[in-house]
N, C-alpha and C positions, 0 to 999 in steps of 0.2 A: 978407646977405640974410635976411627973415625966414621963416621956415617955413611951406610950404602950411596946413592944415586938415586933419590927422592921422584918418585912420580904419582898424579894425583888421577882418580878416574873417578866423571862424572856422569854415575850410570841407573840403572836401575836392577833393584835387586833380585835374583832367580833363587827360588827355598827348595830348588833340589841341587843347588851347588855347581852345574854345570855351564853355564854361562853369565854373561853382569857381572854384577860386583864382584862375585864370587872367584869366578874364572879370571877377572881383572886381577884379583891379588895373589891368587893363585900363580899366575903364569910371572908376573914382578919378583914375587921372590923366587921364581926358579930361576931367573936371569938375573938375578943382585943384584936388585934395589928395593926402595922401601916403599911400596903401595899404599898410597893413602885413601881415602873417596869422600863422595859428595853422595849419596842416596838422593837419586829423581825419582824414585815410585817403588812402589811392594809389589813383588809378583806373586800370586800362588800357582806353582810351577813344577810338573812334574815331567818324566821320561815321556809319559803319550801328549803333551801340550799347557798351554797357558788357561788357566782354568777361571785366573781374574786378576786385574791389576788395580791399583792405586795407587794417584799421583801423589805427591807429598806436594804441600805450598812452596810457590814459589821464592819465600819470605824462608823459609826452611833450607832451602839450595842455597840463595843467597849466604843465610848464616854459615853455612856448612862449611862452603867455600872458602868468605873470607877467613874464617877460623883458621884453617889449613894455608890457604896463603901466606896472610898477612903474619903469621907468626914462624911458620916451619918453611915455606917455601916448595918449588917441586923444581926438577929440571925436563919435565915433559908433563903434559896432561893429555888426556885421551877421553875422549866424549862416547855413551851410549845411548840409552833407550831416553828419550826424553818425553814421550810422550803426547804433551799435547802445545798449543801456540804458546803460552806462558811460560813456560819453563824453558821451551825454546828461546823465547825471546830475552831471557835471563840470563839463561847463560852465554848465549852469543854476546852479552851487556858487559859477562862480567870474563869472560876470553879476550876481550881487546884491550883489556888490562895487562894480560899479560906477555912478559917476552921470550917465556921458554915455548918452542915447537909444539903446538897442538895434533893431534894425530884427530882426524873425527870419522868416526864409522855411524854412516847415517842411518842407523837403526829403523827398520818398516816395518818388519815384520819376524817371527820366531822361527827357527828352524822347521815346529810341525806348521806354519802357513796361519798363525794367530796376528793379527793385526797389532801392530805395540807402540804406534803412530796416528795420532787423526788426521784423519786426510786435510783438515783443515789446516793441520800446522806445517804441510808441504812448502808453504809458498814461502815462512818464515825460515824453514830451512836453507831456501834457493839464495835466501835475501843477503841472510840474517845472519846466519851459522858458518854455511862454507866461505864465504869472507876472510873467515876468521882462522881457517886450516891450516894448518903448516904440508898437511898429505891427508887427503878422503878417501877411507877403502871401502865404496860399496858392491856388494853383490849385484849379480846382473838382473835381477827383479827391481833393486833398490837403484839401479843405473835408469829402471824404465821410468822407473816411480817419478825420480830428478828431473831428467832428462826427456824422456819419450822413446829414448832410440834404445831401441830392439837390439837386443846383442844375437845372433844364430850361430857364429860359427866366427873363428880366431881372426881372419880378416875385417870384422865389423868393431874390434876392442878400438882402437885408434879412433876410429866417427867417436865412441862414447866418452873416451877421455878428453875428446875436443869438448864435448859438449859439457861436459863436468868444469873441465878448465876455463870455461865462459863465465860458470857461476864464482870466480873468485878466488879457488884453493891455488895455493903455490905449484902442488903438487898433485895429481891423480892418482892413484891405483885402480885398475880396475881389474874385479877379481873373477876368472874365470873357470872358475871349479866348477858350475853345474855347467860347461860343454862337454863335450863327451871327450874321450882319449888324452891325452896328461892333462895334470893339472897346471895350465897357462895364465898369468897373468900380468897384465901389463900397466908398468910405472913411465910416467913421462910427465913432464913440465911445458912441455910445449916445444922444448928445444933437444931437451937429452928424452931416448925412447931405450927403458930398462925391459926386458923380456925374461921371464922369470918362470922355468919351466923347474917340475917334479913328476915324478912317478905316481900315478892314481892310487892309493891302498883301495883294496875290496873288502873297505870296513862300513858299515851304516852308524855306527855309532861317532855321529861327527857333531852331535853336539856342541854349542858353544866356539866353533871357530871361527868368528867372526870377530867374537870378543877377545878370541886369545891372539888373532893376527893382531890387530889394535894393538893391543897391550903389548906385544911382545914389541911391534915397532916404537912403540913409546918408552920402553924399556932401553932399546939400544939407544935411539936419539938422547936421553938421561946419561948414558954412559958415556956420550960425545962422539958416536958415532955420524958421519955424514948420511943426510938421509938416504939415499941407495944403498948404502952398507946396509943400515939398518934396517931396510923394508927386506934385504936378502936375506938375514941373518935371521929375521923373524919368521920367513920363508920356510927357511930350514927347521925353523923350530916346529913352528905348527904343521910341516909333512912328520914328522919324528912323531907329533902328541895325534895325531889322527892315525898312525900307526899304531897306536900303543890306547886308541880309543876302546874302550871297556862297555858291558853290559853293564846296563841300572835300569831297574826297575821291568815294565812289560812293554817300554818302548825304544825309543832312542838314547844311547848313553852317553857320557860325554867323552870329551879326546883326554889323552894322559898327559894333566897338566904338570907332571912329575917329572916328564920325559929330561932329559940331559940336557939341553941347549947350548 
């Protein structure tokens, strides 16, 4: 039999399954391909928040990586929680090695508002990392984080993807799910302006979508999709797995990484 569409993600791990690693290999195989990973850090991680992390050695990613490269290959990687300047700086080291499509969701912080970035490694992010992008999806906290600029309302996405696209990435997304009325967000390179509208579910159980938009665009990109298809295609995915987001636990649950796609 021949082999799925290989994609690699290099994230940090969440021990209640809802987002990271977890959500990363989750949402891969529901789009067919083969999820591989790199582990940046330990989370202990439940429905009400992040209760404590641990970063793994740098010298650990590194191995990790090449392992999975240099032997199996991938045809997209997709970047998450990294944690702190080192790790950062490692693997933006070892990303310009390679030449399949990076997807990198700047990771800042968890869905309950727990820190999963040191503010010190900001700057290596701006330098270091989106350089390195093939398409950045950050949320509009994690746009302020980058950037400075303030997203309020759908006419302010365009200032923030400019601002993004200063820092390097080929591609922007910028994701505007916490504005109020549909869920908008806007892809653009500087030249093509993609406008990506859905219908809001009135679900609070949205765990994990950050991770699973990532993945899921790293997922089509692996299948050879052009990147606008693919950030659409994921689009559709993760409004269907936020529909279909479930209760866990006494807090927030995750989305249904089962959903069809």
């Amino acid at each position: 039999m021949q082999a799925p569409p290989r994609v690699l993600t290099v994230a940090g791990s969440d021990s209640g399954g809802g987002a990271g690693i977890q959500a990363d290999l989750k949402t891969m195989l529901a789009l067919g391909t083969h999820g591989m990973s790199v582990i940046t850090a330990v989370t202990a991680q439940n429905s009400l928040g992040v209760q404590g992390f641990w970063e793994l050695p740098a010298e650990a990613v590194r191995a990790q990586f090449r392992s999975v490269m240099d032997d199996i290959g991938a045809g997209a990687v997709k970047t998450g929680m990294l944690a702190g300047v080192e790790l950062v700086e490692a693997v933006a080291e070892l990303l310009r090695t390679v030449e399949a499509p990076v997807v990198i969701d700047p990771v800042g912080v968890s869905k309950h508002g727990d820190a999963l970035l040191a503010p010190e490694a900001l700057d290596a992010v701006r330098t270091l990392l989106l350089p390195t992008a093939t398409v950045v999806t950050p949320n509009l906290a994690e746009v302020a984080q980058l950037t400075g600029v303030q997203v309020a309302e759908e006419a302010d996405l365009p200032r923030a993807a400019e601002a993004l696209l200063a820092l390097g990435p080929r591609w922007a997304l910028v994701k505007g799910g916490h504005l109020p009325g549909e869920a908008v967000d806007l892809l653009t390179d500087g030249t093509e302006r993609h406008w990506l509208r859905a219908p809001r579910h009135d679900n609070r159980h949205t765990h994990g979508t950050g991770c699973t938009l990532a993945s899921a665009i790293a997922a089509r990109l692996a299948h050879g999709d052009a990147l606008p298809v693919a950030v659409a295609a994921a689009k559709d995915y993760v409004t269907g797995a936020i529909a279909g987001g479930f209760a866990l636990g006494a807090g927030i649950g995750p989305v249904d990484h089962g959903y069809p796609g």
